[in-house]
C-alpha positions as CSV (number, residue, x, y, z in Angstrom):
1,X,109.5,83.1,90.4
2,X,111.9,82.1,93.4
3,X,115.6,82.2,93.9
4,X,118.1,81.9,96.4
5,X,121.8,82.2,96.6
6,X,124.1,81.2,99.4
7,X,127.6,82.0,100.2
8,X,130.2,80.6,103.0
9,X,133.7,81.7,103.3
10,X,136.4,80.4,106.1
11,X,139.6,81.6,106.7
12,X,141.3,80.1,109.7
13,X,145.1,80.5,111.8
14,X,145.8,78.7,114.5
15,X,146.4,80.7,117.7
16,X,146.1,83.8,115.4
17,X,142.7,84.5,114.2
18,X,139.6,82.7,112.7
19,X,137.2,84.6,110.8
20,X,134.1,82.8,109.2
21,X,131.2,84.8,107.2
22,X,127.7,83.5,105.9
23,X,125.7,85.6,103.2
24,X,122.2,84.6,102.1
25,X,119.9,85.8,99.5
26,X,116.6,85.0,98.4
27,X,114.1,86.8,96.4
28,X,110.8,86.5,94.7
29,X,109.1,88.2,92.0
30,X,105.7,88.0,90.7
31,X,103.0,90.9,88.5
32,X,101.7,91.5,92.3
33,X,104.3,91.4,94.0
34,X,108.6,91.8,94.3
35,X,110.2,90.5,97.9
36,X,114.0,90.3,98.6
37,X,115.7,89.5,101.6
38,X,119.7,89.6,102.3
39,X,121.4,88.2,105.4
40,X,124.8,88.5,106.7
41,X,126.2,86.7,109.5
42,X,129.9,87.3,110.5
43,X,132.2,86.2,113.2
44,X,135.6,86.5,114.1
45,X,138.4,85.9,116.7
46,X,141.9,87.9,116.8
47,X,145.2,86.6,119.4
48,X,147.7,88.0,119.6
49,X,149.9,86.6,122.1
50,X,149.2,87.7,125.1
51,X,148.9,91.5,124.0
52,X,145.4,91.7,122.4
53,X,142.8,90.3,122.1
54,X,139.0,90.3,120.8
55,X,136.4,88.1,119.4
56,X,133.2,89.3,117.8
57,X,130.1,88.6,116.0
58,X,127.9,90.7,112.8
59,X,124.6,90.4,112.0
60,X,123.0,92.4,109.4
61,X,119.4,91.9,107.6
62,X,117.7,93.5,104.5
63,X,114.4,92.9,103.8
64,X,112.4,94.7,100.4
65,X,109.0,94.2,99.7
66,X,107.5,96.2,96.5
67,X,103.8,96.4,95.6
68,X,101.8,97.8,93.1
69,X,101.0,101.0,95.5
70,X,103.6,99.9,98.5
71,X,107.0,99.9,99.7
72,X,108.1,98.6,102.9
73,X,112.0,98.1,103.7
74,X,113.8,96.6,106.7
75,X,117.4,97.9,107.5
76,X,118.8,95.9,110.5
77,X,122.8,95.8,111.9
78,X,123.7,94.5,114.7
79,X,127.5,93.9,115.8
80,X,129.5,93.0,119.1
81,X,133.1,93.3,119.4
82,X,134.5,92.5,123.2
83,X,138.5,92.6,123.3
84,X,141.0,93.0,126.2
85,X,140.7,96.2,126.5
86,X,137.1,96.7,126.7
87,X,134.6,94.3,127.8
88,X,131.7,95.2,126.0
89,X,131.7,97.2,123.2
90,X,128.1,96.5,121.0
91,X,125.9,98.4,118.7
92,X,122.8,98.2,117.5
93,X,120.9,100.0,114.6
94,X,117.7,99.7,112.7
95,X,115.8,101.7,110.0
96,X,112.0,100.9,108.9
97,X,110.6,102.4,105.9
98,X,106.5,102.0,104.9
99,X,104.5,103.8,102.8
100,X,101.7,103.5,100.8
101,X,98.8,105.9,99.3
102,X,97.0,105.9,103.3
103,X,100.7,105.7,105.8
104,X,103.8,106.6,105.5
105,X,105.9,106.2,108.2
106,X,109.9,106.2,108.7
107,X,111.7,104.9,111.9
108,X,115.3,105.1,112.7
109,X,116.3,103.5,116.0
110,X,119.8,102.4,117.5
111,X,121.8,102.0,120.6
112,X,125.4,101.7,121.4
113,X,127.6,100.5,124.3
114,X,130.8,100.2,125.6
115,X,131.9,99.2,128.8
116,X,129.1,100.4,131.8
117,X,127.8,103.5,129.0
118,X,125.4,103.4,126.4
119,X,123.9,105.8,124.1
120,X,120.3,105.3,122.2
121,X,118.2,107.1,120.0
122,X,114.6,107.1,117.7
123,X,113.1,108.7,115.4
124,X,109.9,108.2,114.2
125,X,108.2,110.0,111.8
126,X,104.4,109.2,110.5
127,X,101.8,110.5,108.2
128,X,98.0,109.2,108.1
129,X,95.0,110.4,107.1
130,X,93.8,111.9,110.6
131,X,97.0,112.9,112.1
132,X,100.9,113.5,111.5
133,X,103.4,113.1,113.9
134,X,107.3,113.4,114.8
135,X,109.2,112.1,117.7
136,X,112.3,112.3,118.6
137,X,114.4,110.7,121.6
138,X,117.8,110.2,122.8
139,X,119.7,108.9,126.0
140,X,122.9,108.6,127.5
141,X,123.8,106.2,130.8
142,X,126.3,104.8,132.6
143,X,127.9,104.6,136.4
144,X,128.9,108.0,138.2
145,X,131.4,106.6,139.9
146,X,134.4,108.4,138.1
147,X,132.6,111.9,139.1
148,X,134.3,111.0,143.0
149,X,137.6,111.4,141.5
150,X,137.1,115.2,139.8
151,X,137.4,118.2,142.8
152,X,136.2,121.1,142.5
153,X,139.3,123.1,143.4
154,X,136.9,126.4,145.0
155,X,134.7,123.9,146.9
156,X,137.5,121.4,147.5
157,X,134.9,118.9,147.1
158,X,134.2,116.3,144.5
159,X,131.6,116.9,142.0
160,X,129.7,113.2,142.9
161,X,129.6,115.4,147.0
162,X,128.4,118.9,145.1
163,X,125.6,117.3,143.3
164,X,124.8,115.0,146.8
165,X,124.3,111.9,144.6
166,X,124.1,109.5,148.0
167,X,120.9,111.0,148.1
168,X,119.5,109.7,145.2
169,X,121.6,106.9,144.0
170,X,125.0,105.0,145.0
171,X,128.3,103.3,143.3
172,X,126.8,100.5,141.8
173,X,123.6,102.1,139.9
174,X,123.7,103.4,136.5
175,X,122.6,107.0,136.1
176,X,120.7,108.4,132.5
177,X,119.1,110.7,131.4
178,X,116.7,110.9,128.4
179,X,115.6,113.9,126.6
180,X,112.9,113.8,124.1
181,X,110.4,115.8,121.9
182,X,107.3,115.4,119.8
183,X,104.9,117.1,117.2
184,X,101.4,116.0,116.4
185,X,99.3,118.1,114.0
186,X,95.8,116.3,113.7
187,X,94.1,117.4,110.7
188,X,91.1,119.6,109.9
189,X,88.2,118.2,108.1
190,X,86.9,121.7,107.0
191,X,88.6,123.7,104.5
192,X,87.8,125.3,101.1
193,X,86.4,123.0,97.8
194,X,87.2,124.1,94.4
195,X,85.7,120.9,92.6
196,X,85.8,120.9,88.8
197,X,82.6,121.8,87.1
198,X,81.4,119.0,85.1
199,X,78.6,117.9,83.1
200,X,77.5,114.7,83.3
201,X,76.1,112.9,79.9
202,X,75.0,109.4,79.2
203,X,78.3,108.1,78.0
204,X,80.8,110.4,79.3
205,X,81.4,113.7,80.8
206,X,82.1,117.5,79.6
207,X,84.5,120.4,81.0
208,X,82.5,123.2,80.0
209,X,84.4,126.8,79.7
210,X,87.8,125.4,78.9
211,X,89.6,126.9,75.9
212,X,92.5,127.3,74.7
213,X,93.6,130.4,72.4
214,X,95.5,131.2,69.7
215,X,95.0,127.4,68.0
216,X,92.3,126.2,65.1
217,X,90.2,123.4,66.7
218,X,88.7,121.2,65.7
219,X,92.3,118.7,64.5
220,X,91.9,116.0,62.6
221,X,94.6,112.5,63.5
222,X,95.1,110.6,60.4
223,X,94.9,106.5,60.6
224,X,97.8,104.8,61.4
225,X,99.2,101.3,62.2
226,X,101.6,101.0,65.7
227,X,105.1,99.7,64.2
228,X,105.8,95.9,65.1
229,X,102.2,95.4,65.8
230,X,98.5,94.4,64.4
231,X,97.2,97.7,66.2
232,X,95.0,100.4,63.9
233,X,94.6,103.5,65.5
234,X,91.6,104.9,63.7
235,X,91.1,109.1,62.3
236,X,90.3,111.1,65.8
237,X,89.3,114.8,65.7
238,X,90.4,116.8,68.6
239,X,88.1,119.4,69.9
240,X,89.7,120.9,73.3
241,X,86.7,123.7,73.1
242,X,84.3,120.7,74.7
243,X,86.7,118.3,76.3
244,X,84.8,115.4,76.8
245,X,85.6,112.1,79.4
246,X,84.2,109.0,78.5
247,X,82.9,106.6,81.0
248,X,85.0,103.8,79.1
249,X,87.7,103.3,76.7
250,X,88.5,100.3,74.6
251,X,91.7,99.0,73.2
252,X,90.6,96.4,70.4
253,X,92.7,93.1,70.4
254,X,96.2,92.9,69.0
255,X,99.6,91.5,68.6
256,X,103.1,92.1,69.3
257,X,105.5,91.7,66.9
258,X,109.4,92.0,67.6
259,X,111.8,91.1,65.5
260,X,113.4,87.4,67.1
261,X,111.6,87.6,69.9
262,X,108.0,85.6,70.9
263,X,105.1,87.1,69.6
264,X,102.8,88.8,72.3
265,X,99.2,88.7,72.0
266,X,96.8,91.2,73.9
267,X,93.2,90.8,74.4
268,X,90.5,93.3,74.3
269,X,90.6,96.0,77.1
270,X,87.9,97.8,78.6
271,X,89.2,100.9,81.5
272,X,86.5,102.2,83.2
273,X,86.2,106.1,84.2
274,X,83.7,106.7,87.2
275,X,82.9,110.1,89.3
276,X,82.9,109.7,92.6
277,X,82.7,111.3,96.1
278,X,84.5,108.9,98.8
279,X,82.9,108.9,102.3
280,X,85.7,109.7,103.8
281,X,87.2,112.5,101.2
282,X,86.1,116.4,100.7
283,X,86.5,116.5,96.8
284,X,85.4,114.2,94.6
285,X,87.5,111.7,92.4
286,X,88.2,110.1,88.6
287,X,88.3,106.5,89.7
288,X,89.9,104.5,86.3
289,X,89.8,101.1,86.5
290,X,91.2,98.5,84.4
291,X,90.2,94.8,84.8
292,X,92.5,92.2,85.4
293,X,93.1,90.3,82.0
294,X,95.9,87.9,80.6
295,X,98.4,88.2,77.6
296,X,99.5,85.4,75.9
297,X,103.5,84.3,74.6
298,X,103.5,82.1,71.5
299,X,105.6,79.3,71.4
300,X,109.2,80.2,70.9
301,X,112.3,78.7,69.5
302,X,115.7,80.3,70.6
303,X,117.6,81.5,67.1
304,X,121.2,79.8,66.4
305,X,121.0,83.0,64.3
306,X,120.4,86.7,64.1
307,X,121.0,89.7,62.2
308,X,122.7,92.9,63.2
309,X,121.7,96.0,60.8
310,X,122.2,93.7,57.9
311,X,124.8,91.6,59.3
312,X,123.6,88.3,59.6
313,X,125.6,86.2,63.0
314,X,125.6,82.8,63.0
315,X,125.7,81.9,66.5
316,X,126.2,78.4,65.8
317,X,129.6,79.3,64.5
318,X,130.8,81.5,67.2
319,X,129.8,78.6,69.5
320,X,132.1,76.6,67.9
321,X,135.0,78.8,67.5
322,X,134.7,79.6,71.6
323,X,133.8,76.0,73.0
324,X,133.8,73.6,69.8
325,X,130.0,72.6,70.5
326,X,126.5,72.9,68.8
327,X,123.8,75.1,70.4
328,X,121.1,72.9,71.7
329,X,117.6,73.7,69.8
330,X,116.0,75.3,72.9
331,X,111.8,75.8,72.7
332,X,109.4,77.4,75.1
333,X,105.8,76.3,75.2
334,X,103.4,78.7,75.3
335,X,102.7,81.0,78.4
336,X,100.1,83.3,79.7
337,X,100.8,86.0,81.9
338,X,98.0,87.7,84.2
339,X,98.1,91.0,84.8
340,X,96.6,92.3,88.0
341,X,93.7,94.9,87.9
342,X,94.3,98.2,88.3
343,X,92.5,101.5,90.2
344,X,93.9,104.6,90.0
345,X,92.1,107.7,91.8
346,X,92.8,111.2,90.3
347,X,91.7,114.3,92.1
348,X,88.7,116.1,90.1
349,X,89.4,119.0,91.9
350,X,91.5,121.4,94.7
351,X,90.8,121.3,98.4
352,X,92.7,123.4,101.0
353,X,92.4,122.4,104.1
354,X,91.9,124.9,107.6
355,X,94.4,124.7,110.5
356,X,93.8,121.8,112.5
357,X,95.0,121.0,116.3
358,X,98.9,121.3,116.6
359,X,100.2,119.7,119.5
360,X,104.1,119.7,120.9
361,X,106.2,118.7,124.2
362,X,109.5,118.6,125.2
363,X,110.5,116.0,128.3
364,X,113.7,115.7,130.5
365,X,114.3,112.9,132.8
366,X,116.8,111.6,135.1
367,X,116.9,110.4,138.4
368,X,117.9,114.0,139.6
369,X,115.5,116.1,137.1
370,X,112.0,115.6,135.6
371,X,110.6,118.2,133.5
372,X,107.9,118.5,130.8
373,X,106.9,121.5,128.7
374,X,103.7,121.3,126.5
375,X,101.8,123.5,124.0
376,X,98.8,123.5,121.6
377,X,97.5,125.3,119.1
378,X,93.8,124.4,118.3
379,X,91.4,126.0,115.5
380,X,88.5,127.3,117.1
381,X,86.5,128.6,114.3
382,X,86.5,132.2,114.6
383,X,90.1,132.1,116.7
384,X,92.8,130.6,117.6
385,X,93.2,128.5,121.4
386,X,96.9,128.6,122.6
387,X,97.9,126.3,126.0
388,X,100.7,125.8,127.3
389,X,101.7,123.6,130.4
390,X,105.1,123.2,132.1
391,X,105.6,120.0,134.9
C-alpha cells in the first residue's frame, strides 16, 4: 500500500515579506517492509524599509525504513538565513541511524557558519561483528585578522605579532584547527563456552539435570477451545523433570471468528527447531523457522448495524439524523494475505569472550600545531602488550 500527501501554503506582502512553505509525505507499507519519507522546504523574505533585512531558505528530510530485523532512519536539516547584518549565516545538521542483528551504527554530523567562521562536528559510533569503534571530531575556523587589533599591554605588541602568524599564514587565509579522538576495540575470537548440554533424540531433543523443586510433576492441561475461534487445544501433560524440544511443532488449520468483523482463516503451520553451530559463531544455536504461508479474509459486507453490550445501533439511522442519507451497501471481495517466513536464532548457550586488541588516539591540527598521541592494548595470551606513541 502507497500514499502520499502534499501541502502548499503562501503568504505574501508587498515590500514587507513573502514567506512560502512546501511539505511532502509519502509512505509505504507492506508484511516485509514499512518506508516513510517527509520533506519540508521553506523559504522566506523580510524588508523592512531600509533598516533590515534578510531572506532565507529551509530544507529538512526524514526518511524511515522498518524491516522485519532492521531499522534505518535519515534525519537531515539544512537552513540559510543571510540578512543585513550578516552575510552568511547557514547551518547544517544530519543524524543517521542503522542497525540490524550484524551493524549498528549511529552518526551525527553538522556544521555551522556565520560570516568568515564556522564550526563542525561528527560523531560516529559503530558495532560489527569483528570490531567496535567511536570517533569523535570537531573544528572551529575563520580569518585572524581581528587578533591585530588586541595588544598585549606587557609586550606592547599585538597577539597576531606574538604568535608571528606572517610566518605561517597572512590576512586573507582562514585559520582552524581540528581536534579529534577515536576508540577501536577489535574483538577476540577465544573466550570461555558454557554450551547447554543436550541430548539429541530422533524427534526432538532433552535437557537432562533440570528440575525444579518444591512442585508435583507430571501436570496434566485439560482440552479446551480458543474463544472466537475453530482452534482445539488438545490435554498436554507437563513434565519439566525431562524437558523435551521437538524438532517441529504443528498448529492444525483454523478460523477466526470476531464478532462484525471478516472471518480469518489460517492454514496449517509447521515451525521448524534445528541445532546448529554457525561457521562463524563460538556457541551453538536454536534456529526456529517458520515457512512463509498465506491467510485468507472472507468476503465482507460493512454492517448498517451493530450492537453495543446489548444495545443494538442502527447506523443507518444515525446517518440520517447527521447528513439525511443512506449508507451505501459496501462489500470486500475476498483477500489473501502472505506472510513472510521467519528465522529466529536463540543462543543454546553462554560464551564470554577474552580481551581483544583496544586501540585509541587523540589528534590536534592546525596550521601552527600538529600533534598525535596513540595507545594500544593487545591480548597476548599469557600478558598483556601496552604501546604508546606520541607525533
Amino acid at each position: 500500500a502507497r500514499s502520499s500527501v502534499k501541502v502548499e501554503g503562501h503568504s505574501k506582502a508587498d515590500g514587507v515579506w513573502n514567506v512560502e512553505v512546501k511539505e511532502n509525505f509519502a509512505g509505504e507499507a507492506s508484511i516485509r517492509r514499512l518506508y516513510a519519507v517527509w520533506e519540508h522546504n521553506g523559504r522566506n523574505q523580510l524588508q523592512l524599509q531600509r533598516v533590515f533585512s534578510t531572506k532565507g531558505d529551509q530544507n529538512s528530510r526524514v526518511t524511515l525504513e522498518l524491516g522485519l530485523w532492521s531499522v534505518s532512519t535519515l534525519l537531515q536539516i539544512q537552513a540559510s538565513q543571510p540578512s543585513s547584518l550578516l552575510d552568511e549565516a547557514s547551518i547544517s545538521q544530519a543524524f543517521l541511524l542503522n542497525t540490524s542483528p550484524e551493524n549498528q551504527q549511529v552518526v551525527w554530523r553538522g556544521e555551522g557558519h556565520v560570516q568568515t567562521a564556522y564550526v563542525s562536528h561528527e560523531v560516529q559510533l559503530s558495532n560489527g561483528r569483528a570490531e567496535a569503534r567511536m570517533d569523535i571530531a570537531g573544528s572551529v575556523g575563520g580569518h585572524m585578522r581581528f587578533l591585530k587589533g588586541i595588544q598585549v599591554p606587557v609586550y606592547d605588541r599585538s597577539i597576531w605579532d606574538l604568535l608571528k602568524l606572517d610566518v605561517t599564514t597572512s590576512e586573507d587565509q582562514k585559520q582552524y584547527l581540528k581536534i579529534s579522538t577515536g576508540l577501536v576495540y577489535t574483538k577476540s575470537k577465544s573466550g570461555y563456552v558454557f554450551p547447554l548440554k543436550l541430548n539429541q533424540l530422533a524427534d526432538g531433543f532433552t535437557v537432562p539435570g533440570l528440575e525444579l523443586e518444591g512442585l508435583n510433576f507430571p501436570w496434566a492441561t485439560p482440552a479446551f477451545r480458543v474463544p472466537f475461534t475453530t482452534l482445539e487445544v488438545p490435554s498436554y501433560t507437563l513434565d519439566f523433570s525431562t524437558v523435551k524440544i521437538p524438532k517441529k511443532l504443528s498448529s492444525p488449520p483454523f478460523d477466526l471468528n470476531l464478532p462484525s468483523l471478516p472471518k480469518v482463516k489460517f492454514p496449517k503451520i509447521d515451525v521448524s527447531i534445528q541445532y546448529t553451530t554457525p561457521d562463524d559463531a563460538q556457541i551453538p544455536f536454536f534456529e526456529i523457522t517458520s515457512p512463509e504461508y498465506r491467510i485468507t479474509l472472507s468476503q465482507f459486507t460493512l454492517p448498517k448495524s451493530v450492537t453495543i453490550g446489548t444495545v443494538p445501533l442502527d447506523l443507518n439511522k444515525v446517518a440520517n439524523k447527521i447528513a439525511d442519507f443512506d449508507l451505501p451497501t459496501i462489500s470486500m471481495p475476498e483477500q489473501k494475505i502472505e506472510i513472510p517466513s521467519v528465522k529466529i536464532s536463540l543462543p543454546a548457550g553462554i560464551f564470554i569472550p577474552s580481551f581483544g586488541f583496544l586501540t585509541g588516539d587523540f589528534k590536534v591540527t592546525s596550521p601552527l600545531y600538529n600533534v598525535t598521541w596513540s595507545v594500544g592494548l593487545k591480548n597476548e595470551g599469557d600478558h598483556i602488550e601496552t604501546s604508546l606513541d606520541s607525533t
